[in-house]
C-alpha positions in Angstrom: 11.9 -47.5 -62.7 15.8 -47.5 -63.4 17.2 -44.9 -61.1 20.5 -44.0 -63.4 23.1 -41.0 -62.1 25.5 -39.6 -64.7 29.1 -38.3 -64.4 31.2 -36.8 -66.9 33.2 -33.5 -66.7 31.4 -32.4 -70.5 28.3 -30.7 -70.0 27.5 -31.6 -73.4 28.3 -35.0 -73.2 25.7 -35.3 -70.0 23.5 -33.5 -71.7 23.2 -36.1 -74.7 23.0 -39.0 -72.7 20.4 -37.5 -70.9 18.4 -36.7 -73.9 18.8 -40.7 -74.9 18.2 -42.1 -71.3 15.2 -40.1 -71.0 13.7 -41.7 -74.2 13.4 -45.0 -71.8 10.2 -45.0 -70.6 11.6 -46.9 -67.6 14.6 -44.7 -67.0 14.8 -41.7 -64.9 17.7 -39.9 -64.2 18.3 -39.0 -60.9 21.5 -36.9 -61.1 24.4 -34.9 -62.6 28.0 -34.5 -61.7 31.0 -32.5 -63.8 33.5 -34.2 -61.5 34.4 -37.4 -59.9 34.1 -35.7 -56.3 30.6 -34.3 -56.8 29.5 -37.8 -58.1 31.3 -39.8 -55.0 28.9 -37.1 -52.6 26.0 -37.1 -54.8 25.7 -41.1 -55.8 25.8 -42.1 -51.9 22.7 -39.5 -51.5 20.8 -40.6 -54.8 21.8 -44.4 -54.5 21.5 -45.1 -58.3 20.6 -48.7 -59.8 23.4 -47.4 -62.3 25.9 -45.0 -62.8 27.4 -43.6 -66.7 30.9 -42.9 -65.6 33.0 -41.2 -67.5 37.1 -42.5 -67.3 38.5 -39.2 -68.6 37.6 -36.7 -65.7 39.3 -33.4 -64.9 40.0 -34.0 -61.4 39.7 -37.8 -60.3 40.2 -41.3 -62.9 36.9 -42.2 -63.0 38.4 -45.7 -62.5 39.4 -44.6 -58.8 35.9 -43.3 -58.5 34.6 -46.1 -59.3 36.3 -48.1 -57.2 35.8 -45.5 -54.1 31.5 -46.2 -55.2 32.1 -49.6 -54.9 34.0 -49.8 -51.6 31.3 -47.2 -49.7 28.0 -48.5 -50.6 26.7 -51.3 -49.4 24.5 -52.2 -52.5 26.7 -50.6 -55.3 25.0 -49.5 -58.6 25.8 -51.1 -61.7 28.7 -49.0 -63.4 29.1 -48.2 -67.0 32.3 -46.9 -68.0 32.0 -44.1 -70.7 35.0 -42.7 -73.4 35.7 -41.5 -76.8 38.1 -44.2 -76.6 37.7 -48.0 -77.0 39.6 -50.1 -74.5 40.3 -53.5 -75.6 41.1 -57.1 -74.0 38.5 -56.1 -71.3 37.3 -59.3 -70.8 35.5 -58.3 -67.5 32.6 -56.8 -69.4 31.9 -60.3 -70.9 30.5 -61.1 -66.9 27.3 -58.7 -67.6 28.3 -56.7 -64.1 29.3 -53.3 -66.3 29.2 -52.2 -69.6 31.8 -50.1 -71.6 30.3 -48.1 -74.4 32.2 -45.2 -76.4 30.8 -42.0 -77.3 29.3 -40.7 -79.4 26.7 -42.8 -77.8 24.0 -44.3 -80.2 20.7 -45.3 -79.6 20.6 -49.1 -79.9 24.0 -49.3 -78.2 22.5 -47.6 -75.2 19.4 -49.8 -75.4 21.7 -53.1 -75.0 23.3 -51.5 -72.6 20.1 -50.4 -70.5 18.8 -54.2 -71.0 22.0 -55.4 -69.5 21.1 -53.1 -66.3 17.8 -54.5 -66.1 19.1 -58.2 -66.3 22.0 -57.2 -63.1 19.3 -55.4 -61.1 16.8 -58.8 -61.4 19.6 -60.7 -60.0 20.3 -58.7 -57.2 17.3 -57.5 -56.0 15.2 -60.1 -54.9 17.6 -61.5 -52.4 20.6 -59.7 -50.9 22.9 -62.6 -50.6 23.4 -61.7 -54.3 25.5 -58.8 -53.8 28.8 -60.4 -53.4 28.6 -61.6 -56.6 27.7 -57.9 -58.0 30.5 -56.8 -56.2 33.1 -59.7 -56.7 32.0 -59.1 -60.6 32.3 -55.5 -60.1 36.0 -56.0 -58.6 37.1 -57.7 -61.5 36.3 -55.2 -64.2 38.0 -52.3 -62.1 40.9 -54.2 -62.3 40.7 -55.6 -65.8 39.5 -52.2 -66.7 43.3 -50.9 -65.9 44.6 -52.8 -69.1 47.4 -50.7 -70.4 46.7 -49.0 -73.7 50.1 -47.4 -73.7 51.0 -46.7 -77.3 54.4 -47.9 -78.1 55.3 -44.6 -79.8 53.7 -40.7 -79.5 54.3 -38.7 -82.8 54.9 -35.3 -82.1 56.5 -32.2 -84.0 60.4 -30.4 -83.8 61.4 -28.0 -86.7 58.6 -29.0 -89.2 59.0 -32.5 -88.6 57.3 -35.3 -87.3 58.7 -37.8 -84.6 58.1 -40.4 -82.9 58.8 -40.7 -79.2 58.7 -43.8 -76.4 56.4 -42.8 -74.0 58.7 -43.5 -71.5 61.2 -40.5 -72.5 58.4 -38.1 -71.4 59.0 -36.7 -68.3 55.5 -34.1 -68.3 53.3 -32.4 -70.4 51.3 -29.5 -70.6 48.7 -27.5 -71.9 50.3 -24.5 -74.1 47.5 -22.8 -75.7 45.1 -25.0 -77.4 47.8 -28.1 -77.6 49.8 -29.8 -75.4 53.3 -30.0 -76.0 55.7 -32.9 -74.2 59.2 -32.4 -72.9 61.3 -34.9 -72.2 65.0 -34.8 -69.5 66.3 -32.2 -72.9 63.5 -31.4 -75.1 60.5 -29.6 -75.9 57.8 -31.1 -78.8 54.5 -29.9 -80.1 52.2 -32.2 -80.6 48.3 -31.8 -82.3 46.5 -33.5 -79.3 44.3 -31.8 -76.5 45.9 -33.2 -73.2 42.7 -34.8 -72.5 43.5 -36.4 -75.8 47.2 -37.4 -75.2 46.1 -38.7 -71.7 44.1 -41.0 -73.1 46.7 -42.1 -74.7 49.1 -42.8 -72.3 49.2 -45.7 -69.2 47.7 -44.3 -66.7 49.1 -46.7 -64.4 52.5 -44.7 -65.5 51.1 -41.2 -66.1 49.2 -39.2 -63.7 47.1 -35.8 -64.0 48.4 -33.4 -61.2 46.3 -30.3 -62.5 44.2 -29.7 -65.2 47.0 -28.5 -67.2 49.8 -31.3 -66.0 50.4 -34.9 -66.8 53.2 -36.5 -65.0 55.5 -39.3 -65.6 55.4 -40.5 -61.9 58.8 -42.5 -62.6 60.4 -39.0 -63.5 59.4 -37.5 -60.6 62.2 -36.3 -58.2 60.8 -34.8 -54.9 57.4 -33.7 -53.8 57.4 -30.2 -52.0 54.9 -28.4 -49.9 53.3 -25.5 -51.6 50.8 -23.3 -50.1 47.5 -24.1 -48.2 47.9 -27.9 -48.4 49.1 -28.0 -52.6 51.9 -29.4 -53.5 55.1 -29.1 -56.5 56.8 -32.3 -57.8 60.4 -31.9 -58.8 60.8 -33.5 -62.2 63.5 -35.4 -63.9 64.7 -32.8 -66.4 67.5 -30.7 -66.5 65.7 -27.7 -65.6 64.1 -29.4 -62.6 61.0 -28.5 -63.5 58.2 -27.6 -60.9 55.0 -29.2 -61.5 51.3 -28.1 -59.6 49.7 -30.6 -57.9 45.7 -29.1 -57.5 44.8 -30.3 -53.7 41.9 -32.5 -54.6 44.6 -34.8 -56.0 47.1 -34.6 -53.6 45.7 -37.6 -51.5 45.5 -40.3 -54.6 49.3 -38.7 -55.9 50.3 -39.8 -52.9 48.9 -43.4 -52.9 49.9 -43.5 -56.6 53.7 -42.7 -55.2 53.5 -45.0 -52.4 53.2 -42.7 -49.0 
């Protein structure tokens, strides 16, 4: 049996992929998480053959996660990257260590991705000098998987009209009742995406998701304050100075991201 954990912050979304997983009369899921630091707890307890990991999570990149999985266990599980986006130029995936599929997940995509499993386990079961070559194949798609997808222009809305922006004039967004809207060092713009949506959208080498309703430009930020019970504020680069939450379970990689 394929022992396979899955992690994405949709309860619909697991909920689907555990209907198709469970069709594999091989497969049994062993676990659930909503969020990437429930899954780094419960995939060290549960110790996977493979984990679906969803990139777009509310509190962590499931990149990071991923990386955090592969660094703490000694025989990592084989990681599929899940989005409703398609990365391209990920040449990584070509090594058979991970997959990449995009949801809404189908059937025969999942069964060449569950063959693909099989194949990795084989190879590193039988002997454990084969790990470093899981893991060194692992390494490279985490790293390869950080291709920027930056768009070179974000179309958004001022006075009934349509623009388009450089993503590097955003200094933050937020989430202002069902749609985020952007500002930039003057401006304020609508837009028509979610800001799970626009996130996806931007580099998230550049961007960074303080709180569940924040995206930073981490080059606009301006100073980093303490806030109460170990949170914190960034100052941004707008001529309000704009005070932006930073949710504690965050705080650690914000830092990392900024370079302290």
């Amino acid at each position: 049996m394929l022992k396979v954990f899955i992690v994405d912050d949709e309860t619909p979304a697991r909920e689907e992929l555990r209907y198709l997983l469970e069709q594999f009369s091989e497969v049994s899921v062993v676990g659930e998480a909503g969020s990437g630091e429930e899954a780094l707890e419960a995939v060290l307890q549960t110790e996977p053959d493979a984990v679906f990991l969803d990139i777009h999570l509310q509190d962590r990149d499931g990149v990071d996660v991923g990386q955090e999985l592969l660094e703490s266990m000694v025989n990592p599980p084989v990681i599929i990257f899940a989005s409703a986006y398609e990365f391209h130029a990920v040449r990584a995936f070509e090594a058979e260590a991970v997959d990449y599929i995009v949801k809404p997940f189908s059937e025969v995509r999942l069964e060449k991705t569950m063959n693909r499993v099989r194949k990795m386990r084989r190879k590193s079961e039988p002997a454990l000098e084969a790990s470093p070559l899981l893991e060194e194949r692992l390494q490279s798609l985490l790293q390869n998987v950080l291709v920027d997808t930056q768009p070179r222009r974000v179309p958004v809305e001022k006075n009934g009209k349509i623009m388009l922006i450089d993503p590097n004039e955003i200094v933050y967004a937020t989430l202002e009742g069902r749609y985020a809207s952007i500002y930039t060092a003057g401006e304020q713009y609508a837009t028509t995406f979610t800001l799970q949506e626009l996130e996806s959208r931007l580099s998230r080498q550049q961007f960074f998701r303080t709180h569940r309703a924040f995206i930073v430009n981490l080059s606009k930020t301006a100073e980093l304050v303490p806030w109460f019970k170990g949170s914190i504020h960034l100052v941004m680069q707008d001529h309000r100075k704009t005070e932006v939450p930073v949710s504690r379970n965050v705080v650690k990689e914000l830092k990392k991201r900024l370079g302290f």
